[in-house]
DOTITI-646819 format. One record per residue: residue in three letters; x, y, z of N, C-alpha, C in turn. Coordinates in steps of 0.2 Angstrom, whole numbers, plus 5000, padded with zeros to 4 digits. Atoms other than C-alpha are relative to their C-alpha. Layout:
DOTITI-646819
ALAXYZXYZXYZ ...
end
This chain:
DOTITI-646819
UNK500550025005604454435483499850064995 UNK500249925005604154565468499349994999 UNK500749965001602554665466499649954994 UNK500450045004601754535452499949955004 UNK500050084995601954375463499550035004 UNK500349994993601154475478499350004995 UNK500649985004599654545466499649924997 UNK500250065004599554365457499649965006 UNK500050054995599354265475499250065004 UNK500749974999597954435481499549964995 UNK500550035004597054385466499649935002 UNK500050064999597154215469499749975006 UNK500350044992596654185489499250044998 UNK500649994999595054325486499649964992 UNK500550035004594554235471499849935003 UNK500250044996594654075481499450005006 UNK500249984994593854145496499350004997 UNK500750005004592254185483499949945000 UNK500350085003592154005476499749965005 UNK500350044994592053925493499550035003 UNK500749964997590654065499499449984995 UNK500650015004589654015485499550054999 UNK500849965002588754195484500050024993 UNK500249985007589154225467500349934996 UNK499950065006589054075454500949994997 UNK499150014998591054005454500450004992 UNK499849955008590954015434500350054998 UNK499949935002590954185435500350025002 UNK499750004995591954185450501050014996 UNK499450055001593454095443500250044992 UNK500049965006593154175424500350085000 UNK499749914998593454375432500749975001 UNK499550034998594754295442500749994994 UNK499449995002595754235427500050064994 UNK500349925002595154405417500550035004 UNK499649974994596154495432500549974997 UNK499450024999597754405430500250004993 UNK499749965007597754465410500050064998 UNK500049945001597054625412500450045005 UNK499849984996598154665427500850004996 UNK499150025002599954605416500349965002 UNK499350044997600454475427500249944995 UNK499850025005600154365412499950024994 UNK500249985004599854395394499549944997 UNK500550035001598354345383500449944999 UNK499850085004599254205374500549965006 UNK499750054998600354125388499449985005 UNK500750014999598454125397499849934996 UNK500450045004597754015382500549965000 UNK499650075002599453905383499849985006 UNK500050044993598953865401499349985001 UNK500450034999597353815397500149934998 UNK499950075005597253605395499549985000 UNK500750025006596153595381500049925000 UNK499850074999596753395385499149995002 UNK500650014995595353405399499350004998 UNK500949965002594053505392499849964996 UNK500350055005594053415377499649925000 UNK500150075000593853245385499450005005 UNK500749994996592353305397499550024996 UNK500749995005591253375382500249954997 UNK500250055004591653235372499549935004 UNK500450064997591053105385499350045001 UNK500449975000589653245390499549984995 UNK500350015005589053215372499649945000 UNK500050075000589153045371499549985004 UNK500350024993588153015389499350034998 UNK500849975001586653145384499649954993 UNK500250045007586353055367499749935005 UNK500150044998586452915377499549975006 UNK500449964996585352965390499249984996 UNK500849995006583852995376499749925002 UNK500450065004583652815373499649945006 UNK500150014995583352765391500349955004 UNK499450024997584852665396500049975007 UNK499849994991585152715413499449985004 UNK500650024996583352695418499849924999 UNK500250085002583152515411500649965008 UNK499450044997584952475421499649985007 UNK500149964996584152555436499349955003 UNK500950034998582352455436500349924999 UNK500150074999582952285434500749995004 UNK499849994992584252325449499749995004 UNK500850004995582652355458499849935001 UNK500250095000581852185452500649975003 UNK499550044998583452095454500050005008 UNK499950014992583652155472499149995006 UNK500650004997581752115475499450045001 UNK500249944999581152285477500050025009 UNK499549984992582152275496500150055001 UNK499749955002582452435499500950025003 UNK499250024999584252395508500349984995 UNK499650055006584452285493500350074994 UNK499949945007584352435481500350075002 UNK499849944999585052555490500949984998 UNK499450045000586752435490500350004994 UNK500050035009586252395469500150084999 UNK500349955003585852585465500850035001 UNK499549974999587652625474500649994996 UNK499550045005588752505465500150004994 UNK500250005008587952525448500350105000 UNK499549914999588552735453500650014998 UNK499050044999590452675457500149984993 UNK499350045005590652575442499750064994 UNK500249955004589552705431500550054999 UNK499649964998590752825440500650014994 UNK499450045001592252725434499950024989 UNK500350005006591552715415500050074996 UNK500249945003590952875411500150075004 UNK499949954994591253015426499350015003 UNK500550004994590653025440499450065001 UNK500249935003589853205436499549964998 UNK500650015004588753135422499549945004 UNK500750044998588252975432499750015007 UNK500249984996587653055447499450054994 UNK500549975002586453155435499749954996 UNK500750055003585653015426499949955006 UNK500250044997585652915442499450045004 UNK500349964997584653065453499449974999 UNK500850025003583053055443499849935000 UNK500250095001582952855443499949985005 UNK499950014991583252855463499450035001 UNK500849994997581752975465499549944996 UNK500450035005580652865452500149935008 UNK499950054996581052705465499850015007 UNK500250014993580952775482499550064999 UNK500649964999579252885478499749925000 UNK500350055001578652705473499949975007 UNK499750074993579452615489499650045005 UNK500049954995578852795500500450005005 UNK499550004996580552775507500350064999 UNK499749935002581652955508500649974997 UNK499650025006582752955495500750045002 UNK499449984995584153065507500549955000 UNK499650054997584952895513500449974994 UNK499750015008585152835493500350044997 UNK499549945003585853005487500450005004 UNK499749994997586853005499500649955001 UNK499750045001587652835497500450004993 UNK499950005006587752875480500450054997 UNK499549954999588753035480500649945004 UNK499250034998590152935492499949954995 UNK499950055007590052785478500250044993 UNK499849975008590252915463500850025001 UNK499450004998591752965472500749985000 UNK499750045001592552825474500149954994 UNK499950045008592052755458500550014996 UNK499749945003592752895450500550004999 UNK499250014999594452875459500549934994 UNK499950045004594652725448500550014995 UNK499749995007595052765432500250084998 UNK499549945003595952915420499150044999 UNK500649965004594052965414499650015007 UNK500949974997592852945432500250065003 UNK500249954997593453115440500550054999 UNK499349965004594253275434500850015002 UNK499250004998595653275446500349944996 UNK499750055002596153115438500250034992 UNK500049975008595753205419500750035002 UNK499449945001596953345425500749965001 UNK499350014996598353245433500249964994 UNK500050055005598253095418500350044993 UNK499949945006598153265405500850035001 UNK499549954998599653345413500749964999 UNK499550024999600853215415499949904996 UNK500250035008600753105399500449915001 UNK499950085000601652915407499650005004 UNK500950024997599952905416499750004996 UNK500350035004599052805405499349995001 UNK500750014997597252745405500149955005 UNK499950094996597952575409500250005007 UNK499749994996599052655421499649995007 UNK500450004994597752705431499449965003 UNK500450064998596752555432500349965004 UNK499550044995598152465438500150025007 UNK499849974993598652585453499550015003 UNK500749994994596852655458499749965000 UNK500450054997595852535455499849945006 UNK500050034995596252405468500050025007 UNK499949994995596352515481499250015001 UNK500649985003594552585476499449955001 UNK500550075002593652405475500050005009 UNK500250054996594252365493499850075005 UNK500349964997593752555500499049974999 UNK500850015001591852495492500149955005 UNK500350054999591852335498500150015011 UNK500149984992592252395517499350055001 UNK500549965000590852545512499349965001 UNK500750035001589452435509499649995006 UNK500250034994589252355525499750085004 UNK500149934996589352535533499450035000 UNK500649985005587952585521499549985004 UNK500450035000586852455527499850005009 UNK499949974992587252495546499650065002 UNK500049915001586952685544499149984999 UNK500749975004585252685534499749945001 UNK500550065000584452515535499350005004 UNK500749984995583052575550499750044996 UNK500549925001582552735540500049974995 UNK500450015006582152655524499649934999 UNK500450055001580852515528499250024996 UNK500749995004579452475517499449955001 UNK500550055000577952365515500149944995 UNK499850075002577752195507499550034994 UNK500549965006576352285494500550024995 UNK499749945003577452425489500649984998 UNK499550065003578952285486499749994993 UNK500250045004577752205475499850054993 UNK500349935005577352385464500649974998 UNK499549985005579152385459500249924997 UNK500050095004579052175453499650034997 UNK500450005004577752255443500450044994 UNK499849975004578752365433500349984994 UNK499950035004579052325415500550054997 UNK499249964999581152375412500050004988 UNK500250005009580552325391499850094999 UNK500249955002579552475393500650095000 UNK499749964997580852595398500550024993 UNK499449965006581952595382499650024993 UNK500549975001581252715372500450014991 UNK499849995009582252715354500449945000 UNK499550075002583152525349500550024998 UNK499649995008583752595335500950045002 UNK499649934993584752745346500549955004 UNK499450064993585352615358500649984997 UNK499550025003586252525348500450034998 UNK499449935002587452665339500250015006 UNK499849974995587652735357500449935004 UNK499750054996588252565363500749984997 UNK499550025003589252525348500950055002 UNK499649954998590052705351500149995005 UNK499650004992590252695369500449955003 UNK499650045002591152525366500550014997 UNK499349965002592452605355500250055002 UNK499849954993592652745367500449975003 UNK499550064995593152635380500649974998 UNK499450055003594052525370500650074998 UNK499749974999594852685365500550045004 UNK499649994990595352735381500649975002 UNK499450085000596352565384500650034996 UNK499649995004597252595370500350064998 UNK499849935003597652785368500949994999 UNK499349965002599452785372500349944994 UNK499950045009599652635356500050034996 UNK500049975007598952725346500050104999 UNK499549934999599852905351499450045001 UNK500249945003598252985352499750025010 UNK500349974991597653095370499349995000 UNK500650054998596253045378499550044997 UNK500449985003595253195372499849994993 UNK500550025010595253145352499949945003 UNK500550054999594652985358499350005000 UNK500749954997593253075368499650014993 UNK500349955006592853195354499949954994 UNK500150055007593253055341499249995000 UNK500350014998591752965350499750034996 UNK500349945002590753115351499650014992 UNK500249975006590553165335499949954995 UNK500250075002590652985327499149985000 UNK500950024996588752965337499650074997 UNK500449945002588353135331500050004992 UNK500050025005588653075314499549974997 UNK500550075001587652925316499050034999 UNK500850004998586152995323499850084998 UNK500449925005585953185312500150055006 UNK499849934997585953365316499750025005 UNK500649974992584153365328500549985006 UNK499650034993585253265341500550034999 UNK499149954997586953375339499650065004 UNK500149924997585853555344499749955008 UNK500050004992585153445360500449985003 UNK499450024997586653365364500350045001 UNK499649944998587453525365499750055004 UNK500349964996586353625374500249955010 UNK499850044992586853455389500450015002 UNK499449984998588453505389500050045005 UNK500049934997588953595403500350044999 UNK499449955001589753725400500050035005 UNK500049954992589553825418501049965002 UNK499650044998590653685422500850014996 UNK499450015006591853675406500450085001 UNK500049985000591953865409500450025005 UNK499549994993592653865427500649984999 UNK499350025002593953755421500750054997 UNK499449925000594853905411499850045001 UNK500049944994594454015423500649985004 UNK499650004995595453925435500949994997 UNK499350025002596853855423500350074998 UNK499549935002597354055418500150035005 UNK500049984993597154085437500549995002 UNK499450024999598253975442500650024996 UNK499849985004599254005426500650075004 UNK499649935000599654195434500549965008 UNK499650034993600354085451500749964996 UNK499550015004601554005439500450044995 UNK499649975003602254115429500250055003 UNK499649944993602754245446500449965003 UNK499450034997603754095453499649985007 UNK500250014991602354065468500249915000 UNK500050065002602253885462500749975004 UNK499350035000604053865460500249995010 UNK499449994990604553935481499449975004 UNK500350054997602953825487500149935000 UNK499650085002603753665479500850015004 UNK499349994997605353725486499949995009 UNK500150004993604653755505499849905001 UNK500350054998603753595504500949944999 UNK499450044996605453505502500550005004 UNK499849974994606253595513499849985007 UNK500550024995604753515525500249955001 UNK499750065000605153355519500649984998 UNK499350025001606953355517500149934994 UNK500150035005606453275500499849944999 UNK500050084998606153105508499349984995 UNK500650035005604853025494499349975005 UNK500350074992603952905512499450095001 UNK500349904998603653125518499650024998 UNK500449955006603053205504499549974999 UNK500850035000601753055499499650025005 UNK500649974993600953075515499750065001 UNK500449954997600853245516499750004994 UNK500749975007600053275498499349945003 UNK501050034999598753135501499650015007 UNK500549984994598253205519499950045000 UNK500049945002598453365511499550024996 UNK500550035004597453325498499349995001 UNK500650034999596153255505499750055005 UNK500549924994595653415521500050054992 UNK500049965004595953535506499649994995 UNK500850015002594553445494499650005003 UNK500550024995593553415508499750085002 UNK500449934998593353595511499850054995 UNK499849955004593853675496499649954994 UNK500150055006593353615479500549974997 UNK499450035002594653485473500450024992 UNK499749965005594953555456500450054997 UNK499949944998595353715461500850005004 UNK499450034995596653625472500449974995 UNK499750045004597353495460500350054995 UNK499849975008597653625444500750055005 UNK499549954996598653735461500749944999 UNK499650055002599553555462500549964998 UNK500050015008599953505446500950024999 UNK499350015003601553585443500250035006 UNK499550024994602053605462500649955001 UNK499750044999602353415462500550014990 UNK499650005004603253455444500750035001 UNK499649944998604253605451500549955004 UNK499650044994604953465464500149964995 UNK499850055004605253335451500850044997 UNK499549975002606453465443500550025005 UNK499849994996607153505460500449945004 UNK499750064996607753335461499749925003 UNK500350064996606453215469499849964992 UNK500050055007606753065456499449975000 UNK500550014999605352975461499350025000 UNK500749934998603653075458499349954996 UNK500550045001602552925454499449985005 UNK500549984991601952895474499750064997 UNK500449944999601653065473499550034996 UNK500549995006600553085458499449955001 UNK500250044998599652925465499850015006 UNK500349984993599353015482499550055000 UNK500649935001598753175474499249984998 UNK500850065004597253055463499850005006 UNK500750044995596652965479499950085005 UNK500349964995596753105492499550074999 UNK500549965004595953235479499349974999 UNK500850035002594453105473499849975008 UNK500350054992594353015492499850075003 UNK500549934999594153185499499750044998 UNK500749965002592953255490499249985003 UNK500550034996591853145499499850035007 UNK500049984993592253245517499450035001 UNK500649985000590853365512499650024995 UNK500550005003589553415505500350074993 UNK499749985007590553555493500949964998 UNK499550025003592053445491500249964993 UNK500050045009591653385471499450025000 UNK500249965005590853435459499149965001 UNK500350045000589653295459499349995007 UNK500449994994589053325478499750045000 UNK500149914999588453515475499549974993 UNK500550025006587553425458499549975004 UNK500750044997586453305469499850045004 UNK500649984993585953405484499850074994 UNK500649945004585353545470499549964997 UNK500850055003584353405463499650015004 UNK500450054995583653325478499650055003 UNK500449944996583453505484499350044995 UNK500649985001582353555471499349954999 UNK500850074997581153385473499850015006 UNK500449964994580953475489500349945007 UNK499550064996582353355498500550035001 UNK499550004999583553455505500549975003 UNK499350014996585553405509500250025003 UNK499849954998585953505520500749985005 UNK499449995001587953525524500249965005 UNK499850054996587953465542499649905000 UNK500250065001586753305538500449964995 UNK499650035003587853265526500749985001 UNK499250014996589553285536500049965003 UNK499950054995588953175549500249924998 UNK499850065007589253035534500650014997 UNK499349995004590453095523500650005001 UNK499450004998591753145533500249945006 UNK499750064999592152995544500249934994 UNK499850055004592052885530500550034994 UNK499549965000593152995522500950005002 UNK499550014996594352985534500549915002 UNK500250095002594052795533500649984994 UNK499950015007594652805515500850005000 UNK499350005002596152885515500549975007 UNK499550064999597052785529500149974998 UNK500050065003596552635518500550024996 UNK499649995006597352735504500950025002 UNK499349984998598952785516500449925000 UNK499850075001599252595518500249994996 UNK499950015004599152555501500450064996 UNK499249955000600252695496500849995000 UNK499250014996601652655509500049924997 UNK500050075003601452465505500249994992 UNK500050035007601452465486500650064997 UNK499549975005602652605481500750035005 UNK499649974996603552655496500649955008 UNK499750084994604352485506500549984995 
end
């Protein structure tokens, strides 16, 4: 192995080894990282910037945009309070409603953004109920997850893998994930109900507080709403339709975006930008130039080469092992950071011969989104709510969260090995 590959793969395991320590912010972590693997020679500045996929980034700030705007007018909180009424102000009932409305938010918008405008709306409900709100962020995280796995838009592994490899469709991925996705919830629910049903009882009073809440009062601009609906409608409908009308998912996105930002003037573009994440957007090419330096030294190529060597290219093989590979490896690791490693392994092996690489692109999706669930750093989304939760003075802490996530986890991706092997490999 020559002295660049060796230098490229150092770089790459201590940059890793930081991310997953959490002592220095993974931004910055990920950002030197791929800094390192230009200023070092293994790649240059410009085959760097071809390995980032501006695909991704573009279609996470456009939706980003989209979501804050739509945030302002009070949306998600109205959804949220006449879930509460509808289920009574039960707290089992609403913890079941507040999960479901995550999942399919998930699915819609990413998982990301609806974990942060559901957070704030959960406390609001279980300070009223004086139920702990643990049991509900908790549900909600494994729900966002799940949701997420759905479609091209709920969760970035699905951005990068739909970004990279252009006959996964939006549609595509409704068809394949989603059905596995619906009957993973609808097993989860009960579980939910199992688990957490003793620790969040309330009173027959404190029921009646949240029948009193007026869901009228909650929406705070009509005018707002509407554009933001109209818009977030032709997004959608955009999505559907992308590969018709030849366009990639992020001008859709952005199309969006900027459409609303048209609508509604220039105060609402500088707050709407200041909601983007950018920490996040920024990780992203950090890692894609990272990896980047693992691809151009040929590490890529001889780890897709062993792996069929492993699997004596058997298609039944190879699925299984990415999706259980998949799934320990987000669980522990941050999935992102996995899937972009990924990405052109399973490519590497397509050119190497394995004709069939649709299983396998459909194993990486579930076991990447399904295992993010394992724990408490395995998605983006889970490291978002327990920093919420923790500064309302509610921490998550890794192992109360593991004693959950990771069996039902484990739960998941059986379901998902079943449907797998049944649907593309029989």
């Amino acid at each position: 192995m020559e002295q660049q590959a060796i230098l490229a793969i150092g770089i790459f395991l201590v940059i890793y080894a930081l991310i997953i320590s959490e002592k220095i912010h993974r931004t910055i972590v990920a950002m030197i990282g791929g800094g390192l693997m230009v200023a070092l020679g293994i790649i240059d500045q410009e085959t760097a910037i071809h390995h980032i996929d501006f695909n991704t980034l573009g279609l996470l700030i456009g939706m980003m945009i989209i979501v804050s705007v739509t945030a302002e007018t009070g949306l998600f909180k109205y959804i949220s309070v006449v879930a509460a009424k509808r289920a009574k102000g039960d707290p089992v009932r609403i913890l079941i409603s507040l999960a479901l409305i995550t999942a399919l938010g998930s699915a819609l918008l990413d998982n990301v953004t609806t974990v942060l405008l559901m957070v704030p709306v959960t406390f609001s409900i279980t300070r009223q109920l004086r139920v702990p709100p643990v049991p509900f962020l908790i549900t909600q995280i494994i729900a966002s997850n799940v949701g997420g796995t759905a479609t091209l838009i709920g969760d970035p592994p699905n951005i990068m893998i739909g970004s990279a490899v252009k006959e996964l469709t939006f549609m595509a991925f409704i068809e394949n994930l989603t059905p596995i996705t619906i009957i993973i919830l609808a097993i989860y629910v009960p579980i939910f109900v199992l688990i957490y049903r003793k620790q969040i009882q309330t009173t027959p009073e404190l029921k009646e507080s949240i029948m009193k809440l007026d869901e009228k009062e909650v929406i705070t601009d009509h005018k707002l709403l509407r554009k933001c609906l109209i818009v977030l409608g032709l997004t959608i409908l955009g999505f559907f339709m992308h590969q018709l009308l030849h366009l990639e998912s992020a001008t859709v996105a952005l199309g969006g975006a900027f459409l609303l930002l048209l609508l509604t003037g220039e105060h609402t573009m500088e707050e709407a930008f200041t909601k983007v994440e950018w920490m996040t957007i920024f990780f992203f090419i950090g890692l894609f130039v990272l990896v980047s330096g693992l691809i151009e030294t040929g590490v890529i190529a001889q780890l897709a080469e062993q792996a069929i060597e492993l699997t004596k290219g058997d298609v039944v093989v190879t699925s299984m092992l990415i999706l259980w590979l998949s799934a320990f490896a987000s669980a522990f690791l941050d999935n992102i950071p996995f899937v972009a490693t990924m990405i052109p392994m399973i490519q590497e092996m397509g050119q190497m011969g394995v004709s069939n690489l649709e299983p396998l692109w459909w194993s990486l999706a579930l076991g990447a989104c399904l295992g993010g669930n394992g724990t408490l750093i395995g998605a983006s989304a889970n490291l978002i709510v327990a920093g919420m939760s923790g500064k309302e003075g509610h921490p998550i802490t890794f192992i109360k969260y593991l004693k959950v996530g990771f069996p039902l986890m484990l739960l998941s991706i059986v379901l998902a090995s079943v449907y797998v092997y049944f649907r593309y490999l029989v």
